[in-house]
N, C-alpha and C positions, 0 to 999 in steps of 0.2 A: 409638367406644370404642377405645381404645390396649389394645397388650401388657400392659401393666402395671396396666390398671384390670381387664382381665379375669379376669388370674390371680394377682391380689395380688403384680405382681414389682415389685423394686426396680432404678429406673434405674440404668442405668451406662451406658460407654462399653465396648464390647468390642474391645479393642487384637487389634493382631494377633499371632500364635506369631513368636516370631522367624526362625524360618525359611522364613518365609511374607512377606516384605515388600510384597506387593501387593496383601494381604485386606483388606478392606471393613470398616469399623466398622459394628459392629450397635450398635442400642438396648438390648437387651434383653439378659442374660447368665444371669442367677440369678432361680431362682422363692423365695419364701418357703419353707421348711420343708414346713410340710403339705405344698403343693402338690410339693414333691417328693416325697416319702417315698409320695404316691399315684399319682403316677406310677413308679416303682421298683417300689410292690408290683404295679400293673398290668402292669407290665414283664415280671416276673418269673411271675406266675401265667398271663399269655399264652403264655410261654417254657414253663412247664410243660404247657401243654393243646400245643400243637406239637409239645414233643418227645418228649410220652410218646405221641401220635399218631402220630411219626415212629418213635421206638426202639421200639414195643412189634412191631413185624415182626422186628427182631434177635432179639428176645428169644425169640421164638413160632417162629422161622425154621423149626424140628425140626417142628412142626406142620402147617408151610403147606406144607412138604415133602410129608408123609405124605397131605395132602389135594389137594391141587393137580398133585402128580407122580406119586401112589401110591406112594410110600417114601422112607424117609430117608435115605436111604444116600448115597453122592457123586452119582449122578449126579443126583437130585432134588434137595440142596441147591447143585448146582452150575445147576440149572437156577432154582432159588428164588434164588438170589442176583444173579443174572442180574437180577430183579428189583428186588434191591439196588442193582447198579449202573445202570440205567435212569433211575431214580429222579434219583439223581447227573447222568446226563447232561442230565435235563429238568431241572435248575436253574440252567443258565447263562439259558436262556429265561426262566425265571420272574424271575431278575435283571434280564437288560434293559428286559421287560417292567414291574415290579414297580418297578426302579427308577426308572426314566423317570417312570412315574407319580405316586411319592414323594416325586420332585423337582420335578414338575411344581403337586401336587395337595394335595399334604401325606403325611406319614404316619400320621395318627391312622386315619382310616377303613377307608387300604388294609390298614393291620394286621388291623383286624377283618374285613375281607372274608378276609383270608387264613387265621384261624382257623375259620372257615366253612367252609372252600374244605379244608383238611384235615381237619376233622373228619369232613366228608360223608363222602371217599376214604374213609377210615379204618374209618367204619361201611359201607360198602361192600364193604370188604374180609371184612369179617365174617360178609355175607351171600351170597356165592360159593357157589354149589353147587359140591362136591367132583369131580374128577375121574371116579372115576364114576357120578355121572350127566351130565355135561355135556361129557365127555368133554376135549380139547385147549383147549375155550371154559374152563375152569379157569383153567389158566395164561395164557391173553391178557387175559382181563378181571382176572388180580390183576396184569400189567403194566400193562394202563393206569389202574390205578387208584397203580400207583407213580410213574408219571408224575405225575398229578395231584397226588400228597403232593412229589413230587419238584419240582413248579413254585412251591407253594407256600412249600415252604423256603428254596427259592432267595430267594426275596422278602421270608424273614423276620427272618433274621440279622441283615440291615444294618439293616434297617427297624425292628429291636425294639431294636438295640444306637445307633442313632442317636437315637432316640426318648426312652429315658431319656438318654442322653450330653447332648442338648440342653437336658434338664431341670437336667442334676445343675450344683452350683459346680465351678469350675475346681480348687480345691485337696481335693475328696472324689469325683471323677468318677469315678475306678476303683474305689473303694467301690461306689458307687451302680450304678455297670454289671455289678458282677459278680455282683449278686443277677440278674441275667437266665441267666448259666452255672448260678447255683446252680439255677434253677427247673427249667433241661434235666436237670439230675443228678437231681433229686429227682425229675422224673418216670420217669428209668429205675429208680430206688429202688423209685419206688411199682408202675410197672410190673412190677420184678422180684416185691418183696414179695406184688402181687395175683397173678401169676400161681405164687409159690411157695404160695400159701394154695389156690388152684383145683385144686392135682394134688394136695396134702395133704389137701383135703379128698372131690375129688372122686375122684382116681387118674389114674393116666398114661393107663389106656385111656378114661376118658370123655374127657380133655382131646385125647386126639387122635383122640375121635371127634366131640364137636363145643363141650365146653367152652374149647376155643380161641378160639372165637368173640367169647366174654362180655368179654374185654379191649377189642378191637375195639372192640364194640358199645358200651363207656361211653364214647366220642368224643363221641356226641352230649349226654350232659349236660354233660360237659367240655365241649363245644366251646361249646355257648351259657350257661355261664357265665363264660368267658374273653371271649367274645364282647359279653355285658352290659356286663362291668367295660372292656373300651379305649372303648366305645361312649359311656362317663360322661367321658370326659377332655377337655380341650380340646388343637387342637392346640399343640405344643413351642414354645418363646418364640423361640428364633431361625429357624425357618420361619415364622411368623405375624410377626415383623420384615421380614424376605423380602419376603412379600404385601405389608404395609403400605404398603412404600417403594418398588414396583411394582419392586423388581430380582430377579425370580424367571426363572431362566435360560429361554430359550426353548425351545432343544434339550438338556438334559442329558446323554445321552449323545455328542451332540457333543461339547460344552464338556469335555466326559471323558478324549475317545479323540482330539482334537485336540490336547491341550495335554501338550506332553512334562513338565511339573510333574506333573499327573496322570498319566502314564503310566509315569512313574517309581514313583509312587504305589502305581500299579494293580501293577506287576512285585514290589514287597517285600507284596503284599497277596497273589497268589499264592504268595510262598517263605518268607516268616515264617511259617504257618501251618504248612507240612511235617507238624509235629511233631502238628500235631491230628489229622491220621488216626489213625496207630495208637496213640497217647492214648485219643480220643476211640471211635475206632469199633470197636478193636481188642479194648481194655480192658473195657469197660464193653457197647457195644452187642453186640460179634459174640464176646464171649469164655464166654456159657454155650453159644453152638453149638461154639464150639473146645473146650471142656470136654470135654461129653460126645462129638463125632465125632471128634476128633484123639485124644485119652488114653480113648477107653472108653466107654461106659454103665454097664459092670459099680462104675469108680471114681467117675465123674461123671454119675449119673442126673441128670434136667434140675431136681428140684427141690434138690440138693447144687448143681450147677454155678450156680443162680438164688444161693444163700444166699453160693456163693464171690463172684459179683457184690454183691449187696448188702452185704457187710461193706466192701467198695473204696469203694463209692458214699457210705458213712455216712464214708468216711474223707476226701474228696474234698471231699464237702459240707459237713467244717467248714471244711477246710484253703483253699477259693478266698475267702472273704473274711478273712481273716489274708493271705493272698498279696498280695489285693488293698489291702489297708491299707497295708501293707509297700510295696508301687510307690508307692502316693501320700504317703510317707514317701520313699524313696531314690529312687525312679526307675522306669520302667517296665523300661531295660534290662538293669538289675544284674538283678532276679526273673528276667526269660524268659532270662536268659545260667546262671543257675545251675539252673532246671528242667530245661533243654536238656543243660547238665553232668551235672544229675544221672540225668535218663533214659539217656542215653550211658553210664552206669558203670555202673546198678544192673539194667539190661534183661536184658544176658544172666544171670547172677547169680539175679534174680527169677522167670524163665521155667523155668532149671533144677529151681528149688522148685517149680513149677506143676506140670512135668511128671512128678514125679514121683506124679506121681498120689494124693498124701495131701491131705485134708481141708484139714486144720490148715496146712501146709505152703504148701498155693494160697494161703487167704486171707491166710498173710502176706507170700507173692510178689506178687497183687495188691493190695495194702494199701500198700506199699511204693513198688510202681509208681504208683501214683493221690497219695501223697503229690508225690511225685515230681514228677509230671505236675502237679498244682494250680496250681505257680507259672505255668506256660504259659495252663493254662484260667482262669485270674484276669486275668490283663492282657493276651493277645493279641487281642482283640476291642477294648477299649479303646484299642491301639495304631492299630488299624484306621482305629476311626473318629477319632481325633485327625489322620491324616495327610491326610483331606481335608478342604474347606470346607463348609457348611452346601448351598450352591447344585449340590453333586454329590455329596456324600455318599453318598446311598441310592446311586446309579446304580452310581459307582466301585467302594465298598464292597463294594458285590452282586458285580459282573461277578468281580473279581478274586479275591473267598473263592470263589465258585461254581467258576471255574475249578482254584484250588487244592484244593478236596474234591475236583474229580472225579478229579484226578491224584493223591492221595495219601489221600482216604479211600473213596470211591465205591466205586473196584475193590479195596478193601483183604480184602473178607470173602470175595470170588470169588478173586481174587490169591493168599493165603492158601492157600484150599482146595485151587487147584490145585497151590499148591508144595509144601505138607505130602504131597501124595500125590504125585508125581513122585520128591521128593526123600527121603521118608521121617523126612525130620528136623522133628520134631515146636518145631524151636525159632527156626523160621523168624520168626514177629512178632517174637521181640529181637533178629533181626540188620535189619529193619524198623526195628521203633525206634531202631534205631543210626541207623542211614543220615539217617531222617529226622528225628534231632534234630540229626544233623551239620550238613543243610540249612539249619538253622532258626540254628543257632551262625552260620554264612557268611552270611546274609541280614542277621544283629544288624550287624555291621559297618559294613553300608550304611543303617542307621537312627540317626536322630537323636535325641533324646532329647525324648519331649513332656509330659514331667510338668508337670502345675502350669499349664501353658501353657493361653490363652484359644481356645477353640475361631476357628477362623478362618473367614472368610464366602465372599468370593469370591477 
């Protein structure tokens, strides 16, 4: 049975990107409608169970502080973040690993093995006995259990943003890829939102004596119902093209790290992203612990600082598919040249409002920033995966974002903490997001433009 008889696609000829003159026609390009639209929601509700299993440690970090360190103060979330950044480091492995595989094997399965693989961590994490009673075994068993969330991420990005990319048509593909961004935001949303409802209902002291836990521990229904739904899919048309016509690369990561096309690849796959650290992890994951330890408790107790996050997140979550319409209308570079623009002017400016420690005031400094930010989280993932072939995608994909979180978002929430307190100046993430939307402006230059363009094979 062919591609096309299995997932109701319609043949074509898949030309190559014009700046790929030596890619490979595939048979297979576009799936009918349904078939996309259920891959996309699969996409995206995988992306949700991952990364509210990923973000809900940002979020809780004051918590696992108090239980894990015995106090929140700097040097327990200086040591909790440690586990933050660990995490980062374990995802270059889970990429080569992860990607090797993807290319080797498919992507449909390793996804779901990977939403397993973090949910478990996750519920793990939750059931830690507290420092004291388990004494220093606290904090190593919540490191390697960041590890373990941290291998799995590594392998999930390319693999989740590959996976619908291969499903979606050529002229709505950043559409369709950017409900995978939206499912990460919405699970920090929901993460925020449940854990704003756990200290309002239950109080700050049960939450950090052990209602903490209760976010953690919904991993597991999350995780095997994310797990169900990639489990029902078939694999993506142009990997199962791949197999059919027996040219599935031998060694991927070879074929990766040999070929200076890809290695070219893999170098604007670490510096276009820049801008997603403190976007991404700055903003939204690590910005109610910056709340309340950098400006206070007294101003930003953690369930005011949760509600200043979730106002960003509802603003985010409409703003990345309108961004992403808009790339597959103009371009993908015009979007990420004017988010990059606009993070650069509006950073210091909106942090100012933050710091000032009013309510009102934050949510519309970060409400402004996450506007801001949208055009970047809409289409640099998509840019990602257009600039390799089908037969290295995962591998490349993986190796070179992994590399770039760990250099610009990984250490972002330890980095942070240590400069806020050295330096005293509470407005250190906007002169960060300066820097690293500059990066991300200088990296555009050396990118081509892949709108509209046919995903390319080998």
């Amino acid at each position: 049975m062919t591609t096309s008889d299995r997932l109701g696609i319609t043949s074509d000829r898949n030309g190559t990107a014009l700046d790929q003159p030596d890619a490979t026609a595939v048979d297979v390009v576009s799936a009918n409608g349904k078939v996309v639209r259920k891959a996309t929601v699969a996409g995206a509700i995988g992306s949700f169970v991952e990364w509210y299993d990923y973000g809900i440690y940002g979020l809780l970090v004051t918590y696992l502080a108090i239980n894990m360190m015995g106090e929140a103060e700097a040097g327990g979330l200086f040591l909790t973040n440690v586990g933050f950044l660990v995490s980062f480091v374990a995802r270059p492995f889970g990429s080569v690993i992860c990607g090797y595989l993807g290319d080797k094997i498919g992507r449909k399965s390793l996804l779901a093995t990977l939403l397993v693989l973090i949910s478990t961590a996750t519920a793990a994490i939750g059931l830690i006995p507290s420092s004291t009673a388990i004494g220093v075994a606290a904090p190593v068993l919540l490191v390697l259990l960041r590890v373990l969330q941290g291998f799995s991420a590594g392998g999930e990005v390319a693999g989740a943003m590959s996976f619908v990319g291969e499903y979606a048509p050529d002229a709505r593909r950043n559409y369709m890829m950017s409900f995978i961004a939206v499912g990460s935001f919405v699970a920090l949303m929901f993460g925020s939102a449940f854990s704003a409802v756990l200290i309002t209902t239950l109080g700050d002291d049960a939450m950090a004596s052990w209602a903490w836990r209760v976010p953690f521990l919904l991993a597991v229904p999350l995780g095997y119902v994310g797990f169900y739904i990639r489990r029902q899919l078939e694999e993506t048309p142009h990997f199962t093209a791949l197999r059919e016509q027996n040219t599935v690369v031998r060694n991927p990561l070879k074929a990766a790290l040999t070929s200076p096309r890809h290695l070219k690849a893999i170098a604007l796959t670490i510096f276009l992203p820049a801008l997603n650290g403190p976007g991404y992890y700055l903003l939204f994951v690590y910005m109610p612990t910056y709340l309340k330890t950098s400006l206070g408790a007294h101003n930003f107790p953690m369930l005011r600082a949760l509600m200043v996050t979730a106002v960003s997140l509802i603003a985010i979550v409409i703003c990345i598919p309108l961004m992403a319409r808009l790339s597959d209308r103009i371009g993908r570079k015009p979007v990420l040249t004017l988010s990059a623009v606009a993070m650069a002017v509006v950073s210091y400016p909106m942090f100012l409002l933050i710091t000032t420690g009013e309510f009102a005031l934050a949510c519309v400094g970060t409400t402004v920033l996450a506007i801001a930010f949208s055009g970047h989280a809409a289409v640099v993932h998509t840019v990602l995966a257009e600039l390799f072939p089908t037969t290295v995608r995962y591998s490349a994909y993986s190796i070179g974002f992994s590399i770039s979180t760990i250099i610009f978002g990984g250490s972002a929430p330890l980095l942070m903490t240590e400069l806020i307190e050295s330096t005293g100046s509470n407005l250190i993430p906007a002169f960060a997001s300066i820097v690293t939307a500059a990066i991300t402006l200088v990296t555009l230059a050396f990118l081509r433009e892949t709108k509209g363009r046919p995903l390319a094979t080998h």
